[in-house]
N, C-alpha and C positions, 0 to 999 in steps of 0.2 A: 649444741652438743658440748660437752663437756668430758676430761677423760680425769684418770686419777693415777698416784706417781706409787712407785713400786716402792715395797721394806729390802729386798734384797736384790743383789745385782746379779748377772747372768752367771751360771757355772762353765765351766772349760768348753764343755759340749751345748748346743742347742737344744733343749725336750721339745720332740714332736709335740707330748699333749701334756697339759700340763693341770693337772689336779687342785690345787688350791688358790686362794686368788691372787696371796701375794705372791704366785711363783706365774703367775700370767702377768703380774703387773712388771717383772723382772724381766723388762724390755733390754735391760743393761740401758736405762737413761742415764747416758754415759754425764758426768757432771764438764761442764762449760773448760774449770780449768783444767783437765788434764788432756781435755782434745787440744787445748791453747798451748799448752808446755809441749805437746809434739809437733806443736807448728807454731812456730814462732814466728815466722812469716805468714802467717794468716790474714794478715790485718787482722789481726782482736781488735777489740774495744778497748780503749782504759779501766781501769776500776771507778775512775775519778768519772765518766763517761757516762756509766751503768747508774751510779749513784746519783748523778744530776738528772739522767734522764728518771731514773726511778721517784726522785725528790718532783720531781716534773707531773706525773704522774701523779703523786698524792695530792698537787696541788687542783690541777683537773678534779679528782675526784669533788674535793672541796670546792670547788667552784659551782658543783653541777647537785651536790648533795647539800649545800647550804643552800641554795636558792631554792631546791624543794621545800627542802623543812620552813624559810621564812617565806616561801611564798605561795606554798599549794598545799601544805603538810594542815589535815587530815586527807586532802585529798587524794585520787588515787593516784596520780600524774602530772608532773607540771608542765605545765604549754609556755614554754623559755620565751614565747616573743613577744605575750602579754602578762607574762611575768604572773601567773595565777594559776590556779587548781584546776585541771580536768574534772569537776563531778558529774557521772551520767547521768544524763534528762536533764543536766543544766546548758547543754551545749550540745550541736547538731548531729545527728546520729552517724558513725563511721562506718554505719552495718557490721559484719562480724569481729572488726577489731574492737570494736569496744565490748566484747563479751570479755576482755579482760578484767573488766570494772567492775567492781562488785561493792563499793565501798567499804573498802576495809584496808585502805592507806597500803595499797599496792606495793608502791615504790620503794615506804620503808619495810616492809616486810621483807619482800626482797631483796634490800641492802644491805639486812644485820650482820650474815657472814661475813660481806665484803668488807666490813668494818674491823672484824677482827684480824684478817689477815691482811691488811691496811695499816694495822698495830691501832687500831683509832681505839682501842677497849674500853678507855673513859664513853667515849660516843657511841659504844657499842652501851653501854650499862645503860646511858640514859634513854639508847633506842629502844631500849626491851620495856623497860620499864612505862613507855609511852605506850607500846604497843599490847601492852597489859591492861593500861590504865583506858587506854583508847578503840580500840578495834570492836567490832562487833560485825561477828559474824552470821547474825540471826536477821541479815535484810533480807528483804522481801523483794529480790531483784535476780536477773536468771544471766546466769555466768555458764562461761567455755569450765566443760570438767578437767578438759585436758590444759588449760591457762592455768586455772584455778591451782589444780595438782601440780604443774611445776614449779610455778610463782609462790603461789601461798601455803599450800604443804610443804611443798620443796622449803620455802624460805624459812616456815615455823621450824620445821626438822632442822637443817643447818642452823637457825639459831639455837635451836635447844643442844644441837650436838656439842657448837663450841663455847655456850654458858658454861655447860660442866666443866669441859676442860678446863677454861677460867680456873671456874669454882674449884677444880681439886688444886691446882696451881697454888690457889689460898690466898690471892693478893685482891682479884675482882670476881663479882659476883657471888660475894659470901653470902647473900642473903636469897639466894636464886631458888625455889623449890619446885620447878619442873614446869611453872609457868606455861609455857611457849608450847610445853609438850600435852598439854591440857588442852588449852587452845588447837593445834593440832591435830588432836583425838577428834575434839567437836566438829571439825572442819569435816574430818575422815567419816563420821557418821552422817553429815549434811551431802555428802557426794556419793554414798553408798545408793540412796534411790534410783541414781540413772542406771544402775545395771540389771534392772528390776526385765530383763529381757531371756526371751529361750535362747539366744547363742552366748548370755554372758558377757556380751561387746554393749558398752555404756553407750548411750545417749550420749550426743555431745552435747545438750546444753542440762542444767538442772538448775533450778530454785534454791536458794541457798534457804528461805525458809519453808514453801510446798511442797518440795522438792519435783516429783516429775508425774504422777498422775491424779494430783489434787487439781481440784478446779480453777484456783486462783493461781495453778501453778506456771501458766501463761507459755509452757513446754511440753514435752513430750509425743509430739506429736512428726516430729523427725524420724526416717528411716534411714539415712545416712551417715557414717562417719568415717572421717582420715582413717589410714591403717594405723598414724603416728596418731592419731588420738584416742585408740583403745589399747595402743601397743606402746605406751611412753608412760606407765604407773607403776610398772615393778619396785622400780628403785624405792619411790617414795612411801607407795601402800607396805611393801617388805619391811621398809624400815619402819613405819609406822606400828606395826604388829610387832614387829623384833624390840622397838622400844618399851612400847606398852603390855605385851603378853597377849593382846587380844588378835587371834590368828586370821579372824573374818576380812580383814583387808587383804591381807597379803595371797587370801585365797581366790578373791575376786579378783586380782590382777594376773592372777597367774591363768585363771579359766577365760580372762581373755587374752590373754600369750598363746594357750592353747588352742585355741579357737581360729584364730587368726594361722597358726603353723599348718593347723589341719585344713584350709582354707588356700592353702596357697595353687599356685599353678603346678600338676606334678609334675611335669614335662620340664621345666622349666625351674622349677625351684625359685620363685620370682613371685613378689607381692602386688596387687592393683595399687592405684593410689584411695580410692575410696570403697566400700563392701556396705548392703546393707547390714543395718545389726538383728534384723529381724530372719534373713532368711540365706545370709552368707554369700550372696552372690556378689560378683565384683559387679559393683556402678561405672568405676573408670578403670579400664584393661593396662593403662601405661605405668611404668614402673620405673623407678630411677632412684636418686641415693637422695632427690630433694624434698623440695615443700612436697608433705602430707605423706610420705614414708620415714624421712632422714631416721628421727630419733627411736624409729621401732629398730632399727638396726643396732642402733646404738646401744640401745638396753639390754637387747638380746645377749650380750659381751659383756654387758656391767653387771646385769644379775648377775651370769658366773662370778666375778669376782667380789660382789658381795656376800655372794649367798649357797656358792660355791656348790649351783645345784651342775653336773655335767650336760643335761640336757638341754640349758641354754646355750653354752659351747656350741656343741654339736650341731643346733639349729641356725647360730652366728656362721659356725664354717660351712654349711648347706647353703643358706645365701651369699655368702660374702664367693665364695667359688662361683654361684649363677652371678654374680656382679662384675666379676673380673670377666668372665667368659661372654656377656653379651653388653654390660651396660658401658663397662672401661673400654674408653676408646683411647690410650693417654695422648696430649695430657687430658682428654675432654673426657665429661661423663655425661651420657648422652642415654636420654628417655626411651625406651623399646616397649613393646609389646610383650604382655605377660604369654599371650599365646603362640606367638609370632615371634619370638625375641631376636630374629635375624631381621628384623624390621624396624627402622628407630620409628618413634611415636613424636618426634619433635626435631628441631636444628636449634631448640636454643634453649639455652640453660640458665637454674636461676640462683641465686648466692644462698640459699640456704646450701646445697652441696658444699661450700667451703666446711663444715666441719670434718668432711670423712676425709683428707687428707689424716685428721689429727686420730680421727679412729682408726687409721689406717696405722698409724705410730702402736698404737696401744695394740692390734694385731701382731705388728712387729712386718709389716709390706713396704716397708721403707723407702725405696726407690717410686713405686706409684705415687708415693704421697709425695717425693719432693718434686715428682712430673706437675703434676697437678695445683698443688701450691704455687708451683712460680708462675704458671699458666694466669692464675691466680691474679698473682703481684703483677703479672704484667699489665694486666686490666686496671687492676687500681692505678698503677702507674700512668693509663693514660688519662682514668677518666678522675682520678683524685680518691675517686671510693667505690665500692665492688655496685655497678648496678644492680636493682632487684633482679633483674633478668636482662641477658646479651648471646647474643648470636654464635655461631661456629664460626663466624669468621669475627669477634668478636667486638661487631657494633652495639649499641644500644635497644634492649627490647622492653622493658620498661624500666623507665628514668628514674625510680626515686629510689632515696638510704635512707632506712630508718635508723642509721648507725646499729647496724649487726655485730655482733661480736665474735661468728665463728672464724670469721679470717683469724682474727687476733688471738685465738685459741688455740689454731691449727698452728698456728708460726709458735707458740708459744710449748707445745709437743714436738717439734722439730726441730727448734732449740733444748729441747731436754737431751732428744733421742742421738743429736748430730753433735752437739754444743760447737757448733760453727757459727761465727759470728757475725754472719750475711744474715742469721735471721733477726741477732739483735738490730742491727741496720733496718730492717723491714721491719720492725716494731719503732723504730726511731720515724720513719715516715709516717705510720699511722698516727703518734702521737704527732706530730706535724701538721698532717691535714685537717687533724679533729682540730687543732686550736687555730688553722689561718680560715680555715672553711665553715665550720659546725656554731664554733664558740661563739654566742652572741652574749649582752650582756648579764641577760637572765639565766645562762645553765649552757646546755647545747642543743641546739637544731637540727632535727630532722633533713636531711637535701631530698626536697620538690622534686628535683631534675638535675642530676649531676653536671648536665651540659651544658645549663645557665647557670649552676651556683644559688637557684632562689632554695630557700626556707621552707620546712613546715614545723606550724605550731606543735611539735610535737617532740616530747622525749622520752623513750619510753623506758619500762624501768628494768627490762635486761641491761640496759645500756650502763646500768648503776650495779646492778647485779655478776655481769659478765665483765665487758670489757674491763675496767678498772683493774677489777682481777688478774687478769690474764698478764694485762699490759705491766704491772705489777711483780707480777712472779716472774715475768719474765726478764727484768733488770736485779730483782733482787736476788742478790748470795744469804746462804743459810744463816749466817749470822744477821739479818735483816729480819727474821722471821719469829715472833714468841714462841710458834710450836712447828711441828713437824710437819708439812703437808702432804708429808708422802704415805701419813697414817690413815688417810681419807681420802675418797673416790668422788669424783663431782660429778654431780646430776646433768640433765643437759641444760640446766639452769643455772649450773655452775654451784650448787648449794653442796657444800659436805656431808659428807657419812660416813663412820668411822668404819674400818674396816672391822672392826672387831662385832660388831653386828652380824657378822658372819658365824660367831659361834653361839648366838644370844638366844631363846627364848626359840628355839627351833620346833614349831609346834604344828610344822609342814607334813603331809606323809610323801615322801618326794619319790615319784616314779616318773622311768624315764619315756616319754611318750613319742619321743623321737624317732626311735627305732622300730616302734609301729607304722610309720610313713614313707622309711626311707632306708635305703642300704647306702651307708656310708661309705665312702672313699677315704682312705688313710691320708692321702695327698691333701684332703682338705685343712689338715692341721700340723702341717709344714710351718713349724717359723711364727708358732703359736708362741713361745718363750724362748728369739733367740739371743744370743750373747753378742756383745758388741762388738768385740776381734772378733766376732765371723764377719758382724755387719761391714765393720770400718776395721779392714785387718792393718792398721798402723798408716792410713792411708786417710791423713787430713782434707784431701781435695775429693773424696768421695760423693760429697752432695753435689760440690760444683762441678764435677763431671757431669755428672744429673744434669744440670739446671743450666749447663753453658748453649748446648742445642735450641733451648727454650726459650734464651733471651730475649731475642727478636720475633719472637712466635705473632705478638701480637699487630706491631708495626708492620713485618716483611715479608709475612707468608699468608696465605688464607688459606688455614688447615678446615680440616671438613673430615669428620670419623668415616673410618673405609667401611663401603657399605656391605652386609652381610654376603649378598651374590658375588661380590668380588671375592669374600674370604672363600667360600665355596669353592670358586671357580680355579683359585692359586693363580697359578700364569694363564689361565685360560682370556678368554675375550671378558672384558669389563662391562657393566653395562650401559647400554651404545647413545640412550639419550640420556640427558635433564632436561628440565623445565625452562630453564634459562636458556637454553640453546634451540628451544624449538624453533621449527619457522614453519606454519601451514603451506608454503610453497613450495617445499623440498620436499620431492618425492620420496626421497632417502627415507624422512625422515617419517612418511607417512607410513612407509612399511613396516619400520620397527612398532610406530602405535600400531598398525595390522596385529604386531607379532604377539606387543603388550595387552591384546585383547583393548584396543583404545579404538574408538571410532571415530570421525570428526566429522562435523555436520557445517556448511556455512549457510551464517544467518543474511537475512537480507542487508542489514545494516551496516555490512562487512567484518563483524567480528566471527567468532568459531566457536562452537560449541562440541566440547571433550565430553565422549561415555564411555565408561570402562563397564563389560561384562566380561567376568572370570573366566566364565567357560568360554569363550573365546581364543583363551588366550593360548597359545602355542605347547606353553609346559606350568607348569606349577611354579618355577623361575621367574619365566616373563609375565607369571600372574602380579609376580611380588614385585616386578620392574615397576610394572602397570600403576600399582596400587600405592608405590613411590613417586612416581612421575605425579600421578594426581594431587597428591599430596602435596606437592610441591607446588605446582600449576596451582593450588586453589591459596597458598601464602603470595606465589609470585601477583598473583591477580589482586588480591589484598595490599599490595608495596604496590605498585601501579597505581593504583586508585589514590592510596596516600601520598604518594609524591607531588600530587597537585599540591599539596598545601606546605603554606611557609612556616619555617619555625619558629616555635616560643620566641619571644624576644624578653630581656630582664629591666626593671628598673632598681636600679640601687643606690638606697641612700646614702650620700660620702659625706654628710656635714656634722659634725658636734652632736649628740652622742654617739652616733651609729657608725662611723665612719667606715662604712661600707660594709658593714657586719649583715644588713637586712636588704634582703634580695627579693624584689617582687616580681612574679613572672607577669609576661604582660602579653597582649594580642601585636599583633602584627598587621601596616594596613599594605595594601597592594598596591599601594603611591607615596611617593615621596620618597628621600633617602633611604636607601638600601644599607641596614646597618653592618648588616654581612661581612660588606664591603667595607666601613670606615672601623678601623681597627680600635681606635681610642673610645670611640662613641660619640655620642654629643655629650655633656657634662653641662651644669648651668644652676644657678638658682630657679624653683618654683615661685611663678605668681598666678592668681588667679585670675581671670578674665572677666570683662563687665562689657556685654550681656554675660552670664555664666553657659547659656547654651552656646554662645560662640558663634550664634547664626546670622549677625546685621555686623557693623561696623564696631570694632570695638572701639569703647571711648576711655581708656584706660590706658594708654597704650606707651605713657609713658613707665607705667608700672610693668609693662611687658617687655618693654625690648631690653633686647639681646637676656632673655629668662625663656626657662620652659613655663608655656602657658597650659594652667589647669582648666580644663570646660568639661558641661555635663553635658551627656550623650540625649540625646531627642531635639525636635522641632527641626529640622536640616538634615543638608547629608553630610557626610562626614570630612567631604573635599571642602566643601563650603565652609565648614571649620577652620580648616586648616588653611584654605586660601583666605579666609580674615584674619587668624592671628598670624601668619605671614608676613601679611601685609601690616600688621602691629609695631611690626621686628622681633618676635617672637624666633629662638633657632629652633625650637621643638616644641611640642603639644602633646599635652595628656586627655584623654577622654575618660571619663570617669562613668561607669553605665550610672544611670539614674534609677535602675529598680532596684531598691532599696534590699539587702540581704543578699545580692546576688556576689556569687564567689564560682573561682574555678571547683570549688568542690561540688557544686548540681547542675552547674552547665558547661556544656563544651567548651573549647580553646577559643575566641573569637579570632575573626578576623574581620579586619574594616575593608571594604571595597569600595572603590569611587563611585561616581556618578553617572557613569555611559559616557561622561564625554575625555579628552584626553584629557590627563591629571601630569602633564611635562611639567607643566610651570609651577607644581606644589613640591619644591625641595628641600622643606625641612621636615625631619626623623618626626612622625606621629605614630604614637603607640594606646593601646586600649587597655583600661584597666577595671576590673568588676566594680560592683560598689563598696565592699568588703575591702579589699587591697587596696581601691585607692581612699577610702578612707585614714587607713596608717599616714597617707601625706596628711590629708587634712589636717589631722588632728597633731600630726608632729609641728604644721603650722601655728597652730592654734598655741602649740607648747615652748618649743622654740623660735619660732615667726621667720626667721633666715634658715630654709633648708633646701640644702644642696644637693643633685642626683644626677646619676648617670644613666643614658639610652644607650643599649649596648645588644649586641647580639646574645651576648652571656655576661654574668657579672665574669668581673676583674678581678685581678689577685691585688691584694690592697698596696702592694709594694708598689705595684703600677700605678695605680690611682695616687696614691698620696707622693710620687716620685720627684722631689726636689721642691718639697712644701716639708714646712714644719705641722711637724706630727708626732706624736708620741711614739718613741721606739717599738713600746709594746704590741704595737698595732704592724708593724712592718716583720720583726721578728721573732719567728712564732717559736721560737725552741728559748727565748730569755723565759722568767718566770711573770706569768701573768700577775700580780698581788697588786700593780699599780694602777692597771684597766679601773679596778673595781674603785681603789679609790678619786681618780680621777672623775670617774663616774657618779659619784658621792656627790660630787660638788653641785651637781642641779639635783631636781626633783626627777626622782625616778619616774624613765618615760616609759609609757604604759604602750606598746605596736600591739597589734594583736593579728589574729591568723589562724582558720580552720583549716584543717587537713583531710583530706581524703585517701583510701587506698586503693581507689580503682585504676586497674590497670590500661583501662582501654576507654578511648573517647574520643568521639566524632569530633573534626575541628569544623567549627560556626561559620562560615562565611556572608557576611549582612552589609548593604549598609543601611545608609538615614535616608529617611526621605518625610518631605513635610506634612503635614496634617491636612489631609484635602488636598494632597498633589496627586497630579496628574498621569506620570508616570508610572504607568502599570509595568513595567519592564519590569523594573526596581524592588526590594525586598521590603515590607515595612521596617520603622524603626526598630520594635523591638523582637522583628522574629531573628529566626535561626534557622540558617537552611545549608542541605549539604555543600562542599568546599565539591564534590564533585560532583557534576549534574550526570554526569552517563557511569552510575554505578554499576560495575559488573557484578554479577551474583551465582549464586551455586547453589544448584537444584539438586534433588536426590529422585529417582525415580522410583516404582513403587516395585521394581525388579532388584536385582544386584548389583545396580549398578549407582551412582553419584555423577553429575553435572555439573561442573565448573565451566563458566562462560570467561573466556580473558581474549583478547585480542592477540592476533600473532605477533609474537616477540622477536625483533631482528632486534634486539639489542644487545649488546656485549659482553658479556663478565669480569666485573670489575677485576678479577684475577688473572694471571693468564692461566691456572692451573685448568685442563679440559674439565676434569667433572667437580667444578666445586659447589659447596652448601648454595643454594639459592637464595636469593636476597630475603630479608624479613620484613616481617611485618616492622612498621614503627609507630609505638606507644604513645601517645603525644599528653600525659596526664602532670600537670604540674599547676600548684595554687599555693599562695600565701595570701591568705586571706584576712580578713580583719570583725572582731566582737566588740562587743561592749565592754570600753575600760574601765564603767564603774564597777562592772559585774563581779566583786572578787568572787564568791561562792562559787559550777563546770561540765598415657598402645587394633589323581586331582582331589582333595575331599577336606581335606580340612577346612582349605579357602573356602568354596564352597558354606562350609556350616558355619563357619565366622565372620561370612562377609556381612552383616549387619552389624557384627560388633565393630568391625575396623569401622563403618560409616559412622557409627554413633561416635564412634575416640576421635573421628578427625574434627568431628563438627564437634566438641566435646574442645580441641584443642582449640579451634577459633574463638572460644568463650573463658576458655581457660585463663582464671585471677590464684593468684600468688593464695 
């Protein structure tokens, strides 16, 4: 999400509602220094401060936009750790992220703007001209409408927007004749096929040359799609008709705006996450401010102020009212039920929500948004960068960062709207972590798993398109700037559009369809445009009044959103169980499930089997206890089961070039040094072992001791390994699977397990690496011949590893300027790592060991299978009534909090690979209950499967 900076500043008084856009954009973004000059005591920044970190910044950009263009550029994406072009169908399928692809040089398409307001104009002129001379958008290849449309519309629009500007300047782009906006058009008529439907709501995927019901079109045959990907085209299709005269876009966007309004829940005033587009019903009931709504919201607010129609107003303040009243819990936002909205739909939340702090700026909700934000920061702060998804009590729910850019966005409107310079600070840390964590030699890295530091091959190109930006504007003073930012509104791509589009080529008939749905409340446009003495009446410590409650939110407290029946109930009785506190021994406790309409059944084997039927239940209250409780019961049973299994462990390489920049996740075995436990790791040089399977005596062994010894996985078990290179003098051991392509991106997490017999006397650290990841050693062998690595629980912060060794500063201190890294680097042949990525959220962890060829032991798992880490899987049945089965054993265990009702433990994600390709390859949510009780079962099992 992206928001855009106001032409005029607030008047004396607040407008409840405010008519035009630039009188909605007159948030009063009060400017940095004059909130500084009334607090002199503020801790500001220096100027001198602002400018280095900003110089800081350009330099990043340049780091991470030079090594596209020399090393992936035509392609659509560069993969930073093999240093080469993502092209699709040249490299292993990512399932729906790669519907970004479409080959049409992605990344720069999406970088043109960036470049302008970067001041790079020279690299701006020669990127257009590339992308003129190079692009084609007539492949034969089936792309996301709603990628396609923010990225490549989006980008072609922002570049044509700020060519002209250029161009009338009169210094660049004299020879510019609408290029970009041509191309654009073509794009616009190659996307019009998906809406070839009776509700008007597009197809997510289309052919960029079939388009969507030709034969070779390899599409259309979807009945699904996100709310946020029929409801995130106004901006672009609006502006594409406003540019060109032709109304056809702008009308298709708008009939599914309307579609989607007429569609919603009335009760509720609340969106699903998914609808078919064929027949309007909602697919998923849950509804929240994130993945697969965020940017419908967001637009809803930006048409008004592009296009200055009132009836997107109108429909923003309808939901953004049902968002505060069911989904804002502050600081948390928290997923509910479109029918049900006293009912949350989840406990754990995922980082696309970071941008609606910064829409909440552009509302003018101030105080929510700086709850929320620091809620925010305090997550990064533990974990280095915003998980894709983490808990109400704010553990990890799934481990990876594709480096997002809406944190840096949101702090980046919070600084406009506060100009308190705690949030320059919180942009000084994000540039911090992206260069001690992200930065590797080729661009920036994707994080695997925040929790060990490994890598993915992967960078995507918001990351060039947004961040930069952001991080940018937000050190820079007006005089840093060639043109005015505040004359342009940013997509949620971050791409500009001039405001003045707003009076251009109006060839809309605009009526307002709102007020056929819905009787508006006045209340709802409260504080739509207010002034900044109302927000900050001379009262510099305003935000940090905010945000001082919140500090500790994430370390000291385990917050948990107050459940709907509590709010109900006010001082009455709360409700009397959770899941976490069950015990099937306490009577107590069986009466209230009595009361919840819950039954309990015991199996023979001594666990319990939970049924909830509605009609049972006491009141329509303890239906909704009920229907909580299980809910909870069927995640706590899902964390039970996974805690059997041990965590990722990292290998990271510390020698000459890499010095600890590449983070490989590794398996974990069930013997030998516990690394958990040894804080520094083992650390050592790699040698290889002769036999290589590792299974007889080795005879090499002077090349092994005191080295991590490398062996391939088969012929043996895996003790037996490790008891020979042991006995070598080997201090650790790498296993390297032997099937050839294998990476954490197709198969589970492994884990090595002994032999049956005790494994005491195996104590050096062995870890398991696919064949993909451990090949990066190989071949950095093969390149370097002396390379050094660390076994660790998680990689290191390189200040530790390299602490009282000589080492190049650059690499210890991530706020000097990087410019030396690269030369340094120069000085060998560029070393080629490589590394597939995946984006699945959820995977079984492997638990195997070895066993010989024609051995004996049936006990034992073959070589190369995969079998669950837990053999007594609990499970969750649905019966063919009203009711759902979750089987979990009774719980006497504790809460990790002392608070009595807090969030119940979560699921944990265990998804993390850096894997390795081929380096020559350069080319890449009594009666309602009742009639809804099948949708809640569909939302909950719905939520167990639930990917970002």
């Amino acid at each position: 999400m992206s928001g855009a900076g106001g032409r005029e500043r607030g008047s004396a008084q607040p407008a409840p509602r405010c008519r035009r856009p630039w009188r909605l954009l007159a948030l009063g973004l009060l400017s940095a220094s004059s909130v500084l000059a009334a607090a002199p005591g503020a801790g500001a920044m220096s100027k001198e401060e602002k400018r280095r970190l900003g110089n800081q910044v350009l330099e990043m950009f340049d780091h991470a936009y030079t090594n596209y263009m020399e090393h992936a550029y035509p392609a659509d994406e560069l993969m930073p750790l093999t240093c080469r072009g993502r092209v699709r169908g040249q490299e292993p399928s990512r399932g729906d992220v790669d519907d970004a692809l479409g080959k049409f040089s992605l990344t720069l398409i999406d970088t043109l703007d960036t470049l302008v307001v970067l001041n790079k104009t020279k690299e701006f002129e020669e990127a257009v001209k590339k992308v003129i001379k190079d692009v084609n958008l007539d492949n034969d290849i089936v792309v996301s409408v709603f990628e396609t449309n923010i990225r490549v519309l989006g980008g072609l629009l922002g570049g044509h927007s700020v060519a002209i500007m250029l161009k009338e300047k009169g210094e660049y782009m004299q020879w510019y004749g609408g290029e970009l906006l041509h191309m654009a058009k073509e794009l616009g008529y190659k996307l019009l096929p998906a809406f070839n439907t009776t509700s008007g709501l597009p197809y997510p995927r289309v052919n960029l040359k079939f388009g969507v019901r030709h034969p070779e079109a390899r599409t259309g045959t979807e009945t699904d799609t996100c709310t946020a990907c029929a409801g995130t085209l106004i901006l672009e299709f609006a502006a594409l008709s406003r540019f060109t005269g032709t109304s056809i876009f702008e009308e298709y966007a708008r009939k599914a705006l309307d579609f989607i309004w007429e569609k919603r829940q009335r009760s509720s005033n609340l969106v699903g996450v998914t609808i078919n587009i064929h027949t309007g019903d909602w697919v998923r009931k849950d509804s929240g401010v994130g993945a697969g709504i965020d940017s419908y919201y967001e637009y809803l607010l930006k048409a008004y102020v592009l296009l200055g129609d009132d009836s997107f107003l109108e429909r923003f303040n309808t939901h953004y009212d049902a968002i505060m009243r069911y989904i804002s819990q502050p600081p948390l936002l928290l997923d509910v039920h479109i029918h049900k909205p006293m009912l949350n739909a989840r406990t754990w939340m995922d980082s696309l929500l970071a941008f609606f702090p910064g829409l909440q700026v552009l509302k003018g909700d101030i105080r929510p948004a700086i709850e929320t934000h620091e809620m925010l920061y305090q997550v990064i702060k533990k974990h280095n960068f915003l998980p894709e998804a983490f808990t109400t009590d704010f553990r990890v729910h799934w481990a990876q960062h594709p480096l997002r850019p809406e944190f840096a966005e949101s702090t980046y409107f919070l600084y406009k709207a506060t100009g308190d310079p705690y949030y320059l600070e919180v942009g000084k840390t994000l540039i911090e972590n992206l260069n001690k964590y992200a930065r590797v030699p080729c661009g920036f890295a994707a994080m695997k798993d925040v929790r060990t530091g490994s890598h993915e091959d992967r960078m995507d190109s918001f990351f060039l398109a947004e961040m930069f930006k952001y991080l940018y504007l937000l050190f820079a003073d007006k005089e840093d700037m060639i043109f005015d930012i505040e004359d342009y509104i940013f997509t949620t791509e971050a791409h500009l559009l001039p405001l003045w589009l707003s009076t251009t080529n109006q060839t809309i008939s605009r009526k307002n369809t709102t007020t056929e749905y819905t009787e508006l409340d006045d209340s709802n446009f409260d504080w739509t445009c207010p002034n900044t003495q109302i927000l900050f009446p001379n009262d510099p410590m305003f935000a940090q009044s905010i945000r001082e409650p919140l500090k500790n939110v994430v370390d000291k407290s385990c917050p948990r959103g107050i459940s709907r029946a509590e709010e109900s109930l006010g001082s009455g009785p709360k409700p009397p169980l959770r899941a976490r506190d069950f015990m099937a021994s306490n009577p107590e406790h069986l009466e209230i499930l009595k009361k919840m309409g819950v039954s309990l059944i015991h199996l023979k084997d001594g666990r319990v089997q939970l049924v909830q039927h509605a009609v049972q239940a006491a009141s329509s209250l303890d239906a909704e206890d009920g229907l909580r409780f299980m809910q909870e019961m069927i995640e706590l049973s899902s964390q039970q089961q996974k805690e059997q299994q041990l965590p990722p462990r990292a290998v990271q390489i510390v020698s000459h070039p890499f010095f600890g920049r590449v983070v490989l996740t590794a398996g974990p075995a069930q013997f030998g040094m516990d690394l958990s436990k040894r804080k520094a790791g083992t650390r050592g040089f790699v040698a290889t072992i002769k036999p290589y399977n590792g299974c007889s005596e080795i005879t090499n062994p002077e090349a092994v001791k005191e080295k991590i010894a490398l062996m391939q996985r088969g012929q043996c078990m895996f003790a037996e390994k490790a008891r020979n290179v042991q006995k070598a003098g080997a201090i650790g051991g790498i296993v390297i699977d032997d099937n050839e392509g294998s990476s954490s991106d197709t198969a589970p997490l492994f884990q090595m397990a002994g032999d049956g017999k005790n494994t005491d006397d195996i104590t050096i650290p062995m870890l398991f690496l696919f064949n993909k990841e451990g090949n990066i050693i190989l071949d950095a062998i093969r390149e370097y011949e002396a390379v050094e690595v660390l076994l660790s629980d998680k990689a290191k912060d390189r200040a530790t590893i390299f602490k009282g060794k000589m080492i190049p500063n650059y690499i210890i201190d991530s706020n000097l300027e990087m410019d030396n890294m690269d030369q340094k680097l120069s000085e060998n042949d560029s070393h080629k790592q490589s590394s597939e990525e995946t984006t699945s959220a959820s995977q079984d962890v492997g638990l195997a060991s070895e066993e010989p060829e024609g051995g004996e032991n049936s006990d034992v798992a073959q070589p190369d299978s995969l079998s669950p880490a837990h053999a007594d899987s609990d499970s969750v049945s649905i019966s063919n009534q009203d009711s759902y089965v979750p089987e979990n054993e009774a719980s006497t265990q504790e809460p990790e909090c002392t608070q009595v009702d807090n969030q119940p433990q979560e699921r944990k994600t265990e998804t993390e690979s850096d894997s390795k390709a081929d380096w020559d390859n350069k080319v890449q949510p009594m009666e309602s209950i009742l009639a809804d009780w099948n949708e809640d079962i569909e939302a909950f099992e719905m939520m167990e499967k639930d990917e970002l």
